[in-house]
N, C-alpha and C positions, 0 to 999 in steps of 0.2 A: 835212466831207463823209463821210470816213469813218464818224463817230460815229452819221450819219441815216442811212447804208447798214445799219450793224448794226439801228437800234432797224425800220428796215422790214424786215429777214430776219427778225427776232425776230418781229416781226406776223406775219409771211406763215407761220411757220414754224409757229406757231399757230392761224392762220386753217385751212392743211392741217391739221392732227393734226385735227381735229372737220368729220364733213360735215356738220352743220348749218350751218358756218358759211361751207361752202363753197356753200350755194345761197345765204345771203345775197349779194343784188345789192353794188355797188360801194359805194353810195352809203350803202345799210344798213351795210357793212361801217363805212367812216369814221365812222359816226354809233357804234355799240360802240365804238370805238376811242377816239373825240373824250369820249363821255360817262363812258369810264371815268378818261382823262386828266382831265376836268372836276373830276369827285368825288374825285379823289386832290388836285388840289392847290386844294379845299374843304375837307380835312383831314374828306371822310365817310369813314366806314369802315364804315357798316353799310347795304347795297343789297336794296332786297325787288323779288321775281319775281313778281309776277300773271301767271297764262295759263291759257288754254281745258284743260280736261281731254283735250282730242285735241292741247295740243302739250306732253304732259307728258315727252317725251323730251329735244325740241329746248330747252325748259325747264331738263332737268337738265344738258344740256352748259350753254349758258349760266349757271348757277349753279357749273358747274365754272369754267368761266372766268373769274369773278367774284373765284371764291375763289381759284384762281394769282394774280389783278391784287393779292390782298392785302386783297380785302374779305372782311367777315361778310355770308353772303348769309340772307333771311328768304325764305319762298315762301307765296303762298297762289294756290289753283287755286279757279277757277272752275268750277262747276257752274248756277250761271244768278242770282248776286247780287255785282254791283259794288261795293256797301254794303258789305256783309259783309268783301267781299276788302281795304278800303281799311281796317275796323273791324282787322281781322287784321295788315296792316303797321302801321296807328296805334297798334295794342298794342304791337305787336315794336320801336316807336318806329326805324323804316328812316328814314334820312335823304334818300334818293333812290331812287324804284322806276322798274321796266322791266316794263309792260304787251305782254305777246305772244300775240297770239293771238284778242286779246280781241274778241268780237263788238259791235255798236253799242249792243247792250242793257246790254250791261255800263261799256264803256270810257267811256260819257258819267259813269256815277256814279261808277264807282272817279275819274276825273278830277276830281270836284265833290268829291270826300270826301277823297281821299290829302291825309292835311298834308303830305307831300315830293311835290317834283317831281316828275312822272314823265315820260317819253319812251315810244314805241312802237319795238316791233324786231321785225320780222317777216319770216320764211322764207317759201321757194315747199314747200305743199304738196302 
C-alpha cells in the first residue's frame, strides 16, 4: 500500500511540475503514464515525438518527460506531411511514437507509415 501511495505522489508530483500536463484530461493522463510503463517493460528505450508546429512547446515538456522516464526521445514536427514525419522517426529507428497535435491530414499517414506504434496525447488548447 505504502509502495503505490509513493509511485502516485511521484506521478502527481510530476504531472504538477509541467502545465502541460496539467490540462491533460484524467484519462489522457493515465494513457502517458500507462504508455510509458508499456515501453519500459518492452525493454524500448528510444520514443519519437510527432506534432503540429503550434504544439511545439507542449511537445518539448513531453519530450522532457520522456527523457526523466529514462527514454532517448526523437521529434519530428509537422508542417503539413505525415510521410515525411514517419520517414524522419523510421530513420531515427523510435521504437514507439507519440502523435500530438496532429491534424487528420496528417495523423492518417504518419499512422500508415510509422513502423512503431504509435498512440495520440493531446492537451486542451
Amino acid at each position: 500500500m505504502i509502495n503505490s501511495y509513493r509511485a502516485d505522489q511521484r506521478e502527481m508530483d510530476v504531472y504538477m511540475a509541467f502545465p502541460f500536463l496539467g490540462k491533460l484530461q484524467s484519462a489522457q493522463w493515465r494513457r502517458l503514464c500507462e504508455t510509458m510503463e508499456f515501453c519500459r517493460r518492452m525493454n524500448y528505450r528510444k520514443i519519437g515525438v510527432t506534432f503540429c508546429e503550434e504544439w511545439q512547446e507542449e511537445a518539448k515538456v513531453l519530450a522532457r518527460v520522456l527523457h526523466r522516464y529514462g527514454f532517448h526521445v526523437a521529434t519530428a514536427m509537422c508542417r503539413s506531411d505525415g510521410l515525411l514525419q514517419a520517414a524522419i522517426l523510421n530513420e531515427q529507428e523510435t521504437e514507439f511514437n507519440f502523435a500530438l497535435g496532429l491534424c487528420m491530414g496528417v495523423h492518417a499517414p504518419f499512422y500508415q507509415y510509422s513502423k512503431a506504434m504509435v498512440t495520440t496525447i493531446t492537451g486542451e488548447k
